[in-house]
C-alpha positions as CSV (number, residue, x, y, z in Angstrom):
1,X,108.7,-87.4,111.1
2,X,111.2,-87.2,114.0
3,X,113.3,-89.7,114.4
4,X,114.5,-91.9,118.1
5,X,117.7,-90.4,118.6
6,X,116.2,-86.5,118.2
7,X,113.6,-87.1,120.6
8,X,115.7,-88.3,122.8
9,X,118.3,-86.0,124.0
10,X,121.8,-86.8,125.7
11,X,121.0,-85.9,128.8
12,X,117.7,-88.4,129.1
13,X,120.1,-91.5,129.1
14,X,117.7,-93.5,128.0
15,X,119.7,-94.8,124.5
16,X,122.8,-95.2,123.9
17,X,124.4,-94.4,120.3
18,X,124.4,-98.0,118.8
19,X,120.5,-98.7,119.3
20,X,119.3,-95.1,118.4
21,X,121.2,-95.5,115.2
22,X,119.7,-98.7,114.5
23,X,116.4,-97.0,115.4
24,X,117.0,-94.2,112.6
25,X,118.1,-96.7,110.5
26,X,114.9,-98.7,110.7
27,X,112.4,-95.9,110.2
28,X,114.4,-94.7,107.5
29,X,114.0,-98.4,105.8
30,X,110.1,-98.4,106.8
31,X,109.7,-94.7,104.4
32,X,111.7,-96.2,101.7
33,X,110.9,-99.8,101.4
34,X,107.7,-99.9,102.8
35,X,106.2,-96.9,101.7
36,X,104.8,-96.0,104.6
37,X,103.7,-92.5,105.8
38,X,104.9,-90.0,108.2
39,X,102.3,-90.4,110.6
40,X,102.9,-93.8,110.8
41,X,106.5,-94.0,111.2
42,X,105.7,-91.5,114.3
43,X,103.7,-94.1,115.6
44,X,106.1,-96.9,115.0
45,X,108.9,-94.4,116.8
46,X,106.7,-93.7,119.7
47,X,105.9,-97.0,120.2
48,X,109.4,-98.3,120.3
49,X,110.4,-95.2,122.7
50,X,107.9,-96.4,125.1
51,X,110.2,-99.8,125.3
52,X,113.2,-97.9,125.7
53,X,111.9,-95.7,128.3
54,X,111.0,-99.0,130.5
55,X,113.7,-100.6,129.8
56,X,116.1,-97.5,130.7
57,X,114.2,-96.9,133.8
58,X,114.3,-100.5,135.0
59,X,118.1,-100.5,134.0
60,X,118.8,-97.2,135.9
61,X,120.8,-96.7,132.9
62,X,120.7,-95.8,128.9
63,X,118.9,-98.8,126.7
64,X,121.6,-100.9,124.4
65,X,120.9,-103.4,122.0
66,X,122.4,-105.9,123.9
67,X,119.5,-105.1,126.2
68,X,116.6,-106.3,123.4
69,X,118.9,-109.0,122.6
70,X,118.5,-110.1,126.3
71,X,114.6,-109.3,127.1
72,X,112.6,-112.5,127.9
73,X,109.2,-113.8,127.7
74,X,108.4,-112.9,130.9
75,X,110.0,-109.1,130.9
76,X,108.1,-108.4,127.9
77,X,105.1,-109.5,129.2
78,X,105.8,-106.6,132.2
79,X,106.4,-104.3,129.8
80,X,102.8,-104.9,128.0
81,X,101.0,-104.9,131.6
82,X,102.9,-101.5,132.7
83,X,101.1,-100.4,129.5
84,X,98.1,-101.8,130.7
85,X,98.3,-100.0,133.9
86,X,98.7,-96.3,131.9
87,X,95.0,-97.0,130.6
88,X,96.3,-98.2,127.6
89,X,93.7,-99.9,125.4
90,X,93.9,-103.2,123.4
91,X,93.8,-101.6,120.5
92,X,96.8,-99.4,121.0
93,X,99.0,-102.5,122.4
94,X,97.8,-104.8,119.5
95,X,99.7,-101.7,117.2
96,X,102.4,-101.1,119.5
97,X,103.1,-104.9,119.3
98,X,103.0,-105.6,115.7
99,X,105.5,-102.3,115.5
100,X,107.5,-103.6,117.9
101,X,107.9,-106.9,116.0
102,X,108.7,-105.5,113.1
103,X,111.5,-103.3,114.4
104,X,112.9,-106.8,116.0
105,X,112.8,-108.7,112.1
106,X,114.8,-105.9,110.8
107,X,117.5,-106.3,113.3
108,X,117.5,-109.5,112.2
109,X,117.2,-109.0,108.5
110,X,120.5,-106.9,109.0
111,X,122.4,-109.3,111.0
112,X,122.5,-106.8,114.5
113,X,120.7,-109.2,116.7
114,X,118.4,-111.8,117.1
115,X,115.5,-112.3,119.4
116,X,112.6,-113.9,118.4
117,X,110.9,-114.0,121.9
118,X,108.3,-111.1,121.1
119,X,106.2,-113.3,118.5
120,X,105.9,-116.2,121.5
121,X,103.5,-113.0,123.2
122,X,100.0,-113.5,122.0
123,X,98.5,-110.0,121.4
124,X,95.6,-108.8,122.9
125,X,92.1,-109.5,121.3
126,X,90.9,-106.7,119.7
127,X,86.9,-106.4,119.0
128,X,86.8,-106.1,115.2
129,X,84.6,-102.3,114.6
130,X,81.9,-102.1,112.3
131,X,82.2,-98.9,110.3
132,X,79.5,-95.9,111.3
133,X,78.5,-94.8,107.9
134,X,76.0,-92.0,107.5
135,X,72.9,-92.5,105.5
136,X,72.5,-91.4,101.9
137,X,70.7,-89.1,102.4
138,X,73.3,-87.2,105.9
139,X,75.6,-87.7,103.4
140,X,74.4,-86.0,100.9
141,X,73.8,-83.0,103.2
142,X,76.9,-83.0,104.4
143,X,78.5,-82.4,100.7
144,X,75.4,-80.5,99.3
145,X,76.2,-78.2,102.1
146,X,78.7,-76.2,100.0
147,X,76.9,-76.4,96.6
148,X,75.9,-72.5,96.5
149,X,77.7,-70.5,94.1
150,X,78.2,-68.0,96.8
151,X,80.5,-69.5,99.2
152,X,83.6,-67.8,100.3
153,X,86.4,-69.6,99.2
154,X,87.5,-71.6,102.8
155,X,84.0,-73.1,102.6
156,X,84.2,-74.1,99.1
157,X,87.5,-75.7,99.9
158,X,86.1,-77.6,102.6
159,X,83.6,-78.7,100.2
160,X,85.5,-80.1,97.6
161,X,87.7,-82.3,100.1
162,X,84.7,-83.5,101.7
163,X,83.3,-84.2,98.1
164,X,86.6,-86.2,97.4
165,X,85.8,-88.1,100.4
166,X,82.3,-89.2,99.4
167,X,82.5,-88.8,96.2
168,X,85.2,-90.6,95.4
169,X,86.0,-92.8,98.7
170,X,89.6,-90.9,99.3
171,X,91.5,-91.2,102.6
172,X,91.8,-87.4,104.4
173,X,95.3,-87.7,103.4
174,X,95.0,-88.7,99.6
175,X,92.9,-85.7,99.4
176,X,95.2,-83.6,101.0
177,X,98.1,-84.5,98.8
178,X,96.6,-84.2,95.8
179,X,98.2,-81.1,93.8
180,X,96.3,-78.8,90.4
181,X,98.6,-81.3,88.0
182,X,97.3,-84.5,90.1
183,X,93.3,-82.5,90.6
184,X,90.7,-84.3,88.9
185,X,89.8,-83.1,85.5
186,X,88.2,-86.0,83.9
187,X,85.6,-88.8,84.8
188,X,88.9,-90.6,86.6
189,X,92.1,-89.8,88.2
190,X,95.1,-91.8,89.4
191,X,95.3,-92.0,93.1
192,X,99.0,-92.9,95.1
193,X,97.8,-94.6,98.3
194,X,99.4,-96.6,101.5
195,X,102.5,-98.4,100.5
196,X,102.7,-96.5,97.5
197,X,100.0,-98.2,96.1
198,X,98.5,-96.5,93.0
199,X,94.7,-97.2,92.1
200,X,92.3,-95.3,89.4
201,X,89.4,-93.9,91.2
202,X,86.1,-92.7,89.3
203,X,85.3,-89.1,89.7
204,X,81.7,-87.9,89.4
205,X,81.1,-84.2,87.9
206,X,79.9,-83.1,91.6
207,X,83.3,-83.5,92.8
208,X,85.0,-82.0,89.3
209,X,83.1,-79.0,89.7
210,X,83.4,-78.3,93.4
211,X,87.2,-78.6,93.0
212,X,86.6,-76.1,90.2
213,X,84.5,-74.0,92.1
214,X,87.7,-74.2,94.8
215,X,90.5,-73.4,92.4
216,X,88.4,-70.1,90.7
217,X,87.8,-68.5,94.5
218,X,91.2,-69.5,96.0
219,X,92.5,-66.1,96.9
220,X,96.7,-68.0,96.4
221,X,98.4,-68.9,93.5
222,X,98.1,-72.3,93.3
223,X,101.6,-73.9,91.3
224,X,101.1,-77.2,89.2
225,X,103.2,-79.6,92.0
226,X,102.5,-77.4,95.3
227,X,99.8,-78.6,97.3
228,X,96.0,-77.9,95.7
229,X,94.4,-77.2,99.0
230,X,95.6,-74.2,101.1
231,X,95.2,-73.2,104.7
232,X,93.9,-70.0,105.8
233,X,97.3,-67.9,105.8
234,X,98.0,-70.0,102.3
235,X,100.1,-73.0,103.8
236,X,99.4,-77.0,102.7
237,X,95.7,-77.3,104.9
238,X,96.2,-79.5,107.8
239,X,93.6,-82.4,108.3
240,X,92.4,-81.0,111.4
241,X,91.1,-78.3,109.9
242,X,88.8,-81.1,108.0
243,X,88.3,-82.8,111.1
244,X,87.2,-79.2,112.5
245,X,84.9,-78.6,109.0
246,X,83.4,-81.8,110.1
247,X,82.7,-80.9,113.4
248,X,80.8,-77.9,112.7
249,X,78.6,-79.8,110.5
250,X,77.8,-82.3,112.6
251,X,76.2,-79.6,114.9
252,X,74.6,-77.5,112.1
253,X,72.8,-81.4,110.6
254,X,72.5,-82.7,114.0
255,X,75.1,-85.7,113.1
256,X,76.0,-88.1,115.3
257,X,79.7,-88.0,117.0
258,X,80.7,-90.7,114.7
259,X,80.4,-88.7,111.7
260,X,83.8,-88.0,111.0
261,X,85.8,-87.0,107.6
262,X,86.8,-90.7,107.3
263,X,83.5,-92.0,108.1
264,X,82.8,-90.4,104.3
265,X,84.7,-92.7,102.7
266,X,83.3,-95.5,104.8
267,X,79.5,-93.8,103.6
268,X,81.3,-94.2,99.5
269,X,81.8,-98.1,100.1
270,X,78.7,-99.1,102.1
271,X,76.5,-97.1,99.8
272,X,78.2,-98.8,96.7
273,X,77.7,-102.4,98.6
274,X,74.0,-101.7,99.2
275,X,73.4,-100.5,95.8
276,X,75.4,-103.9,93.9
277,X,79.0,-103.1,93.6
278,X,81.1,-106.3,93.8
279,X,83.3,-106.2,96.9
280,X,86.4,-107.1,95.0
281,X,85.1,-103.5,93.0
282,X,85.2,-101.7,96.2
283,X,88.9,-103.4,97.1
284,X,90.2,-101.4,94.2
285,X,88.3,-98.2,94.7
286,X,89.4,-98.5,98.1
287,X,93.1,-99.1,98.0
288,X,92.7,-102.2,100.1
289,X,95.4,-104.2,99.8
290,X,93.5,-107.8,101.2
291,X,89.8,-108.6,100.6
292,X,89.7,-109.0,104.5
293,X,89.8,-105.4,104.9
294,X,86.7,-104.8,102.5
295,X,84.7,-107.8,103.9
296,X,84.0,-105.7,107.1
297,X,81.5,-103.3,104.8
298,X,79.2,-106.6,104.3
299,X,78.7,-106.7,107.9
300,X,77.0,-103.0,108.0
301,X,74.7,-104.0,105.1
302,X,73.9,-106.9,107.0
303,X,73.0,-104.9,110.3
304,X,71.6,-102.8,107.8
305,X,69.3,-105.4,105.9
306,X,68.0,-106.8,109.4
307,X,66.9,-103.5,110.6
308,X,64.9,-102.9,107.3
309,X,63.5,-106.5,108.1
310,X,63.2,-106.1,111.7
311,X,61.2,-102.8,110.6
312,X,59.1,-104.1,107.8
313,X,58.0,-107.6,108.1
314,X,54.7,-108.2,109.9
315,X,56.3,-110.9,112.0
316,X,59.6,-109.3,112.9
């Protein structure tokens, strides 16, 4: 993570001291307090930058505090259409608002200002997605794919994250963090999600042996509490190298463009749905930390269910 005030260099004048301190400050509280991951911290950061930028621009000067203590409904409300008007989608505002919200309560929560004008905006409406799971049986392909004995050892690497994925319904990072003291070597293993949340998670003897499989080819010595899966030249693998794995496959199976390393994990939890799992069980297994989050899973088994009934009954 990088924070405000390194991104932002003296000579932009678009921050003063004061307000890129309190910008450090705040990102530095969201990592500790909130648990919350690099990536997303960026996110928060380059969503607050985008404010700063307006304002500085329609200030003709560097962004203060004083300056958020002062914005109003109706300046806020330019900022979100100028958005608009970069092709921004609702999606991205929706985030860029709720981060922006939350950097304004922690000024608060520390006494530096107060402006509660940002939570009188009503955020955009957002269409709620349905997850694109694969089918059982594109799933299983896709993690079969690397069940020779005589893979090289980048390809039985990308099999065993994938494997984690479907196997055991992990995010691409959870996967990628994992380390040979934190690896799977029994039928469960204790997974550190978002927010520092930690949740056991089963593990089937598929997965157990492909990380094996991984561990005996990799050509790098792999320490207890470095990272278990390596890149190419031996550095921690980035996730777009999975993302890339991914790709490939979908051309080699013929996979639609939504088959994507996370749409794995969404494959784990639909597949467990369809075949009886309580959803409160797939909450856990998930990391999920509200029951809304999992409830969107019983709307693909529904689409599902009414396109095996649209198929099969003689009246459909």
């Amino acid at each position: 993570m990088t924070d405000l005030a390194e991104r932002t260099s003296n000579a932009d004048d678009r921050i003063d001291r004061p307000l890129a301190a309190a910008a450090q400050a705040w990102s530095h509280w969201l990592g500790d307090q909130r648990g919350l991951a690099p990536a997303t911290l960026d996110v928060y950061q380059r969503d607050l930058r985008q404010l700063v930028t307006w304002l500085a621009v329609r200030e003709g000067r560097a962004a203060t505090l004083q300056d958020l203590a002062a914005l109003d409904v109706r300046q806020l409300r330019a900022f979100l259409a100028s958005r608009r008007r970069d092709d921004v989608g609702s999606r991205t505002l929706a985030r860029s608002l709720s981060g922006l919200r939350s950097f304004f309560r922690w000024l608060e929560l520390e006494g530096i200002l107060v402006n509660r004008r940002l939570r009188l905006i009503a955020g955009p409406k957002v269409p709620r997605g349905v997850p694109k799971p694969l089918t059982v049986d594109r799933a299983t392909a896709v993690v079969e794919g690397g069940a020779s004995v005589h893979l090289d050892w980048i390809a039985a690497r990308d099999n065993a994250v994938l494997m984690l994925l479907y196997g055991c319904g992990l995010r691409v990072a959870e996967a990628l963090s994992l380390t040979p003291r934190t690896a799977p070597d029994r039928d469960v293993m204790r997974i550190t999600g978002k927010g520092n949340k930690e949740r056991l998670v089963p593990v089937l003897p598929a997965v157990r042996e492909a990380i094996a499989r991984y561990m005996r080819l990799c050509p790098y010595a792999l320490e207890l509490d470095e990272p278990l899966f390596r890149g190419a030249k031996g550095g921690p693998l980035d996730s777009r190298i999975v993302r890339l794995a991914m790709e490939h496959l979908r051309e080699e199976l013929s996979l639609a463009p939504t088959a994507t390393p996370h749409a794995l994990r969404h494959s784990y939890a639909t597949h467990l749905l369809s075949a009886g799992a309580d959803l409160r069980q797939i909450q856990e297994l998930l990391g999920h930390a509200s029951l809304s989050t999992t409830q969107v899973y019983t709307e693909v088994d529904r689409e599902r269910l009414l396109a095996l009934y649209n198929a099969a009954h003689p009246r459909a």
